[in-house]
C-alpha positions in Angstrom: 48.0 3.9 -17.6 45.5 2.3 -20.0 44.9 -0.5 -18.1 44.6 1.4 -14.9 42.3 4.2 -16.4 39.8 1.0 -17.6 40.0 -0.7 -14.1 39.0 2.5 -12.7 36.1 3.2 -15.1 34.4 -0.5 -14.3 34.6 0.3 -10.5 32.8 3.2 -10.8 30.3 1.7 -13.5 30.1 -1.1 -10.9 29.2 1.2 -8.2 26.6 2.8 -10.3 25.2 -0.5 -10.9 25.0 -1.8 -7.6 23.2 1.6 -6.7 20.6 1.1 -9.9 20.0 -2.3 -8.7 19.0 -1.3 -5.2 16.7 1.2 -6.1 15.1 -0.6 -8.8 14.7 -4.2 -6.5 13.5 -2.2 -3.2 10.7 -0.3 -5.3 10.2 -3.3 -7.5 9.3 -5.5 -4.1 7.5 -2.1 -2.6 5.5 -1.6 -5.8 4.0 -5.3 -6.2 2.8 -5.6 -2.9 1.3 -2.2 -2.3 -0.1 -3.4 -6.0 -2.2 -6.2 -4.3 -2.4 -4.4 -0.6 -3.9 -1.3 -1.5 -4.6 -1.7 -5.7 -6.6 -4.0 -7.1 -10.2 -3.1 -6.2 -11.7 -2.5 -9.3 -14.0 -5.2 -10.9 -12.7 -4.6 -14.7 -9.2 -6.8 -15.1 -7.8 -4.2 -17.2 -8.3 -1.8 -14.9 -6.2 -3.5 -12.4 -3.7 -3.8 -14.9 -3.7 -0.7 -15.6 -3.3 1.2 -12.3 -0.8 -1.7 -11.8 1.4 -0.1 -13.9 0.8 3.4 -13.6 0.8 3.6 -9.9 2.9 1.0 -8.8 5.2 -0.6 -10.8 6.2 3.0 -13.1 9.1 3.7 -10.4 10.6 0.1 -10.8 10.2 -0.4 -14.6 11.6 3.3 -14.9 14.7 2.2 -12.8 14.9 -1.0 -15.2 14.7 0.7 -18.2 17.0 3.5 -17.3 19.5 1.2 -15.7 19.5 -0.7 -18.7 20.5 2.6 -21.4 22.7 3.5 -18.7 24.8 0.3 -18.6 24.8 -0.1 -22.3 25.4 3.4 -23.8 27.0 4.7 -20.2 27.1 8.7 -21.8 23.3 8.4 -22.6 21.9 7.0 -19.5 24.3 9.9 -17.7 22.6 12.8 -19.5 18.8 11.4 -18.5 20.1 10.6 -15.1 20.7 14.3 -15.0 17.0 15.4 -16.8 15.5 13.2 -14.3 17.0 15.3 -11.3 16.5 18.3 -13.0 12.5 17.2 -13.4 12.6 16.2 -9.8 13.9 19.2 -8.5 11.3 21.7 -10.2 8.6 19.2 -8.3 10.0 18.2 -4.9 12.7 21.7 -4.9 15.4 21.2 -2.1 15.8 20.3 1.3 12.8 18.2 1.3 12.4 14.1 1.3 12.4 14.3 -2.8 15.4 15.9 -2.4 17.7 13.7 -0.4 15.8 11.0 -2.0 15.4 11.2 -5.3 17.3 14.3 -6.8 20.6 13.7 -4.7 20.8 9.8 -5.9 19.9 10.8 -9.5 23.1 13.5 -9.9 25.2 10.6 -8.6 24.8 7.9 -10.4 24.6 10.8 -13.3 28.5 11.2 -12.1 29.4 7.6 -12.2 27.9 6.6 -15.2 29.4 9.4 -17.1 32.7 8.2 -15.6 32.3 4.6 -15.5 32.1 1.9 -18.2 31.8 -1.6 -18.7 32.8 -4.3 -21.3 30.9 -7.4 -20.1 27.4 -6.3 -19.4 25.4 -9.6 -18.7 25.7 -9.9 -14.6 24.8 -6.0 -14.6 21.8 -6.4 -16.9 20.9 -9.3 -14.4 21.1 -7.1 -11.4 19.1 -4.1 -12.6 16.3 -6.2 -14.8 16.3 -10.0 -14.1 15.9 -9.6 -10.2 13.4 -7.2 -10.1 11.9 -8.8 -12.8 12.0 -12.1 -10.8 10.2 -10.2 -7.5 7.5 -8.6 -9.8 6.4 -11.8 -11.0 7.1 -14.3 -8.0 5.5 -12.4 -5.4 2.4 -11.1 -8.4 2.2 -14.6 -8.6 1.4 -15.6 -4.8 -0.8 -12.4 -4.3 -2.4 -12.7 -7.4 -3.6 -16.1 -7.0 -4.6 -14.8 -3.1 -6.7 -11.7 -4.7 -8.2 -14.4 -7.2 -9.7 -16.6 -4.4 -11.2 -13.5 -2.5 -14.9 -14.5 -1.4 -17.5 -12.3 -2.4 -21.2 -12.7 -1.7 -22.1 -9.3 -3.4 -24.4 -8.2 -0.2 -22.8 -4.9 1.2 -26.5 -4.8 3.2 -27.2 -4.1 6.7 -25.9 -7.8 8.0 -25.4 -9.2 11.6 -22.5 -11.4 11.8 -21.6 -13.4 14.5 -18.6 -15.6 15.5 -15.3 -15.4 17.6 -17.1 -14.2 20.8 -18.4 -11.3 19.6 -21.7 -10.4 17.6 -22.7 -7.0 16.2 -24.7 -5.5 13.5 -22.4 -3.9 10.9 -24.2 -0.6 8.8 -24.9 -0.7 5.1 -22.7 0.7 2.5 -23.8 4.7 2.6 -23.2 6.4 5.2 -22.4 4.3 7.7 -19.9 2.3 5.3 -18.0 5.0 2.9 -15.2 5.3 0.8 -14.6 8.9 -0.1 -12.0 8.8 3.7 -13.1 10.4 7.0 -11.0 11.3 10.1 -11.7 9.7 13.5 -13.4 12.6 14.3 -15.7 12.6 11.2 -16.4 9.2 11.3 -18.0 9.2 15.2 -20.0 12.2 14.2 -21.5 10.1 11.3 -22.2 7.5 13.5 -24.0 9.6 16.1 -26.6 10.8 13.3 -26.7 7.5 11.6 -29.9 6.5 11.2 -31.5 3.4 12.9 -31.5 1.5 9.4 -27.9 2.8 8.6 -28.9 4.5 5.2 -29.1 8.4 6.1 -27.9 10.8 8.4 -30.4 12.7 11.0 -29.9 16.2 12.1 -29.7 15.3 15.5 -27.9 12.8 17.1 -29.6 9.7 18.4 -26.7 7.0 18.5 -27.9 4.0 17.4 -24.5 3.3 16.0 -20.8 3.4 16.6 -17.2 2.6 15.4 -16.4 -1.2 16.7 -13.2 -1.3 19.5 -10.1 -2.7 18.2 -10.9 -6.1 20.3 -14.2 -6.2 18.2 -12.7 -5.9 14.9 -9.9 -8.4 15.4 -12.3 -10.8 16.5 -14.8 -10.2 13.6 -12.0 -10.4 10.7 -12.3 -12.9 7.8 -11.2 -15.5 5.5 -13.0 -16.9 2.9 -16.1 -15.7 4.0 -15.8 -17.1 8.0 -13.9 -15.8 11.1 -10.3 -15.4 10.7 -9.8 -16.6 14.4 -8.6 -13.0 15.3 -7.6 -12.3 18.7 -6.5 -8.8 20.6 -3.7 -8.9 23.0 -4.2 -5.9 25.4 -0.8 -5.9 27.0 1.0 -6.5 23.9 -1.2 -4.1 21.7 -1.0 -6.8 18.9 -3.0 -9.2 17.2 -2.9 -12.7 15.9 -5.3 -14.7 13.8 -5.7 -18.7 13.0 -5.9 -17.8 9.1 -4.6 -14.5 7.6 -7.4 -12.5 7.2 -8.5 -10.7 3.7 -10.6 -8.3 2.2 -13.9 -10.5 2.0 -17.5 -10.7 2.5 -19.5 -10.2 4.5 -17.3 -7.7 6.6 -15.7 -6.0 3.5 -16.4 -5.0 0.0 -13.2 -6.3 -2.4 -14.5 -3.2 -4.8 -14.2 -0.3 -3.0 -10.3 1.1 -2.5 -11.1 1.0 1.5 -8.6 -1.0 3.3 -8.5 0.4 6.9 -10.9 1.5 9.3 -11.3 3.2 12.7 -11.8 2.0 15.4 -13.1 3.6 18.5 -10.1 3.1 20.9 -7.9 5.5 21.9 -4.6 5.3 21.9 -4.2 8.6 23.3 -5.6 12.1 23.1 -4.4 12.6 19.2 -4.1 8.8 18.4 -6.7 6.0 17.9 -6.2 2.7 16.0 -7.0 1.9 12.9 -7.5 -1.8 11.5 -6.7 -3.2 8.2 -8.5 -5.7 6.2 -5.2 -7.9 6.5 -5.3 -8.0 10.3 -2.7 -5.1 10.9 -3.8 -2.1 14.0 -1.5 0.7 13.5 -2.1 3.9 15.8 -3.1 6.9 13.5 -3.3 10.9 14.3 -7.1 11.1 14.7 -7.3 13.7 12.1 -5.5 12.1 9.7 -7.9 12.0 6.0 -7.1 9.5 3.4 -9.0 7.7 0.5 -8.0 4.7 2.1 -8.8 5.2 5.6 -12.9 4.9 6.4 -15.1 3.5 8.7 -18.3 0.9 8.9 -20.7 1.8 11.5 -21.6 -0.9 14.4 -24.4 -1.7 16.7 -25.6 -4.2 18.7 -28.1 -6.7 17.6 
């Protein structure tokens, strides 16, 4: 009955294991490369450091660390398991994505590490802290190095690039070339009041400027300060490049938490696509505001 009882109590503590690992791998993989996708625009190192942890790698590390009390003292990590929930549910409440999410997965593996146990720890500390560990710092590693080699000329200027078939003036930062996040809609208003120099806004409209199409911004993409080689595939709606593009001079500013911008065609009525500095077009609700999301202004030479 002994024996049977403890077989029992590792299943279930392996169970709960396997689930902590999951959770804390999937968000340790999601948080270090939204880290260097959509983070790390600040010029200050330890500012980068520090939303690094705060915004992205808080959920993994938390997983890690609670993972880690769970599988050693199995009656502890059980009860904050259960505060965890119980702090989750008075901010997402029920029947919601937190919910199903978060809160249900948090009450179970509160029930199986309450009930389960284990004797030989090592291969479950691996699983929950030395494989997330490993994907923190071998993909930080690759993007890092990446970030590191961005090309910067430090002029965010009026400037007239050429290359890849296509050859527009781009607007200034202002204005024409925020990053407070505008809707579709807001951002082809701006451009019809932009002024001819790209630095203030007229009361009437005189459109001068524009958003770019989507063909125009995947052929004017970057690497390392030249064209990325970007090309549009109408039937396909997809894009390819002959480098990966990044966020670099003299199309963007590495500084500024922008990453995608509008573009002026139409998916549909309620869609248009957006591009991102990467290379990605995605189709996005027109009215759709986000700190991330702007816009810089085009006209033609």
């Amino acid at each position: 009955m002994i024996m049977e009882k403890e077989k029992k109590q590792k299943i279930i503590a392996w169970i709960a294991v396997s689930i902590s690992a999951v959770f804390a791998n999937l968000w340790a993989f999601w948080g270090i490369i939204e880290n260097f996708h959509e983070g790390w625009y600040f010029q200050s190192f330890w500012q980068n450091i520090f939303l690094m942890f705060i915004q992205y790698l808080l959920m993994p590390l938390g997983f890690m660390i609670l993972a880690i009390v769970s599988v050693r003292w199995n009656k502890i990590g059980s009860v904050l398991h259960l505060f965890l929930a119980a702090g989750a549910y008075a901010l997402f409440g029920k029947m919601n994505a937190g919910f199903f999410f978060v809160i249900i997965p948090l009450i179970s593996l509160s029930l199986l590490y309450w009930f389960g146990r284990l004797e030989k720890r090592k291969l479950a500390y691996i699983m929950v802290a030395g494989l997330p560990l490993l994907i923190i710092f071998g993909i930080g590693i690759f993007y890092g190095i990446r970030v590191s080699d961005r090309y910067n000329d430090n002029n965010f200027e009026t400037r007239l690039i050429k290359g890849n078939g296509v050859e527009l003036t781009w607007a200034p930062q202002g204005p024409g070339w925020p990053d407070n996040g505008t809707s579709w809609f807001e951002a082809k208003k701006i451009c019809a009041h932009l002024s001819e120099d790209g630095k203030s806004l007229s009361e009437n409209e005189i459109n001068i400027w524009r958003l770019p199409t989507v063909d125009e911004a995947v052929r004017s993409l970057v690497y390392r300060g030249t064209n990325a080689g970007g090309v549009w595939d109408e039937k396909t709606k997809s894009a390819s490049y002959k480098e990966w593009p990044d966020k670099e001079s003299p199309l963007w500013n590495m500084y500024l938490k922008t990453i995608y911008w509008w573009t002026s065609t139409e998916v549909n009525d309620s869609q248009a696509y957006i591009i991102v500095y990467n290379g990605g077009v995605w189709p996005r609700d027109k009215k759709l505001r986000a700190g991330y999301l702007n816009f810089r202004a085009v006209k033609e030479k």
